[in-house]
N, C-alpha and C positions, 0 to 999 in steps of 0.2 A: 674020859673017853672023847676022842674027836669025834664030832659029828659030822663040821663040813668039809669035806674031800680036800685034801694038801694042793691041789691045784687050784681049788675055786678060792682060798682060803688067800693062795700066792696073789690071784685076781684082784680081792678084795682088798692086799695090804694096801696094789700099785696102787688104787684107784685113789685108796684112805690119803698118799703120800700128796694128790693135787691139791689143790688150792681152793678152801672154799667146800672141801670133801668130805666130811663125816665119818666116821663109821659106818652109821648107821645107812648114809647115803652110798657108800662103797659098798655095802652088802646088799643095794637094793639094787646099783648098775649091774652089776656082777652076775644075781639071778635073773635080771631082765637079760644079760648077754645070754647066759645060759640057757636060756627059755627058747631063744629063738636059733632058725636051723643053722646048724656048722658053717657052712657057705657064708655067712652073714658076719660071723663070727671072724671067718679065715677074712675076707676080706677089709673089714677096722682092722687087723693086726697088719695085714700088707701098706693101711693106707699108713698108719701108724709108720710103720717102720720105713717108708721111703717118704717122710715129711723131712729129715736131714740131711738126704741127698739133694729133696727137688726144690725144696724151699732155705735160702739163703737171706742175706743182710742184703738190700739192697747198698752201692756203693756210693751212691750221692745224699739219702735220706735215713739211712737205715729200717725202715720198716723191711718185714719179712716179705719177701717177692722172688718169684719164678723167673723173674726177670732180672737184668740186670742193664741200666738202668730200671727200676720200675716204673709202672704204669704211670704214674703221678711227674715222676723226674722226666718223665721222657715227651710227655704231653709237652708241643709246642704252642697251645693257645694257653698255659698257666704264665701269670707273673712270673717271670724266673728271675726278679730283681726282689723282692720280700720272702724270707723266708721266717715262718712260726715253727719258732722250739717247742715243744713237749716232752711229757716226761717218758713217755711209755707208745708203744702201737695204736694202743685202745686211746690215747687221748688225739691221735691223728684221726681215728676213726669218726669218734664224736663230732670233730671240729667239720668233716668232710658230710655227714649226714645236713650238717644245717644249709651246704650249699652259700654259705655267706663269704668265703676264704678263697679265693684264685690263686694265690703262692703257691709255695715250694713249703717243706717240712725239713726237719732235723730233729732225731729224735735222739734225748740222751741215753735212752735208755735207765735211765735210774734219778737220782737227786742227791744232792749230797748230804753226805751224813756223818757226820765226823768220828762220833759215837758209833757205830756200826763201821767205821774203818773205809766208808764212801767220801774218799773224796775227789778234786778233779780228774785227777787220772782215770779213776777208774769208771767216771760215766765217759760219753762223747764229745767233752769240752772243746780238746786242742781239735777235731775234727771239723768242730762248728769254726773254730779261728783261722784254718786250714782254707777251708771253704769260702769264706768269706773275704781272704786274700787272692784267692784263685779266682775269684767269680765278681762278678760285677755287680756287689749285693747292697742295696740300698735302702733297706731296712729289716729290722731282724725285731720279729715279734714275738716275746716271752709269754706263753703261754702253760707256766707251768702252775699247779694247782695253788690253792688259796691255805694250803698246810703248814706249817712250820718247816719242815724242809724244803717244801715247793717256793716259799717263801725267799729262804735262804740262798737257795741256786739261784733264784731272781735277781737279787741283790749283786749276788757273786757276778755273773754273767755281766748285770749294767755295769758294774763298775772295770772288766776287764776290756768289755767291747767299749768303750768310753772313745778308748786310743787308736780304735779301726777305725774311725771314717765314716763311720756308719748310723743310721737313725736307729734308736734303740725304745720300743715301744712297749706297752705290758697289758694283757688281757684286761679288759675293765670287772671288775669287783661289783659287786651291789646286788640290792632287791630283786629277787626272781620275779618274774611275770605273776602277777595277781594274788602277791601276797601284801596283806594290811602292812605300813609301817610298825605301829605299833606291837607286832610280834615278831621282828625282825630281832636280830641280839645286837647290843653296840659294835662289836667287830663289824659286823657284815653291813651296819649303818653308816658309820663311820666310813668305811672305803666305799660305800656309794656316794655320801658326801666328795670327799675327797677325786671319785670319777665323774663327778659330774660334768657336765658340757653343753653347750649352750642351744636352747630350745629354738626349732625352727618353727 
């Protein structure tokens, strides 16, 4: 016997399908939607459903934006000679909350993965090389994660941008803020070693 109604049931599947989503978590957004009145309800499906139309790639950095150029590309007090790759949106976001970073971005949107069938094509590679012949780019800084793939696309990228012209620089590696050496693990020792630079 069904208990929960073939509609609440469809709600829960979407919600199960995102990322990070549960079951359990799917069945708890689902009666909090239902909880609250219809109007509340009808409006998330409107906003929902016009995020495709209003929200695009932007055409210089790719991040999601209503604009085009976006905010960031279009800002004329950023560096617009350094531009930092990452891998995703959210690593653009991160880097922009620290307020440390005045450039431009380029996001791959993914990493390569050979094994999963990622490779350069299918992230933003030729776009980033596109760009960087088009524009007056005088340094391009890798800032993709400290992962094994994140790794990989690092490598990849130094060695093609080699032949542009370009200064080719990479995220520094090492000890978080206030943690003991001695609980650090050799990887993450190691490439703080190897970023070090010279004490002022």
């Amino acid at each position: 016997m069904q208990v929960v109604p073939p509609a609440l049931e469809r709600l829960i599947q979407d919600l199960n399908r995102l990322p990070g989503i549960g079951k359990k978590t799917a069945s708890r957004l689902a009666m909090h939607i239902m909880r609250k009145p219809s109007e509340e309800a009808r409006t998330l499906a409107a906003h929902l459903a016009e995020l495709h139309t209003a929200v695009k790639l932007c055409s210089g950095c790719f991040i999601f934006s209503e604009t085009d150029p976006c905010k960031i590309c279009s800002d004329p007090n950023r560096t617009q000679e350094v531009v930092c790759v990452v891998e995703g949106p959210d690593d653009l976001l991160a880097i922009e909350k620290t307020g440390a970073y005045q450039g431009l971005y380029h996001i791959l949107h993914g990493v390569l993965a050979p094994m999963d069938g990622i490779g350069p094509e299918e992230i933003k590679i030729n776009e980033l090389i596109d760009r960087i012949r088009r524009h007056k780019i005088a340094e391009v800084l890798i800032a993709t994660s400290s992962t094994v793939p994140g790794e990989a696309t690092a490598s990849y990228l130094g060695r093609i941008l080699h032949s542009e012209q370009v200064k080719v620089t990479r995220l520094a590696c090492g000890i978080p803020m206030g943690m003991d050496i001695k609980y650090a693990d050799e990887v993450t020792l190691a490439r703080a070693i190897e970023s070090r630079r010279e004490s002022k």
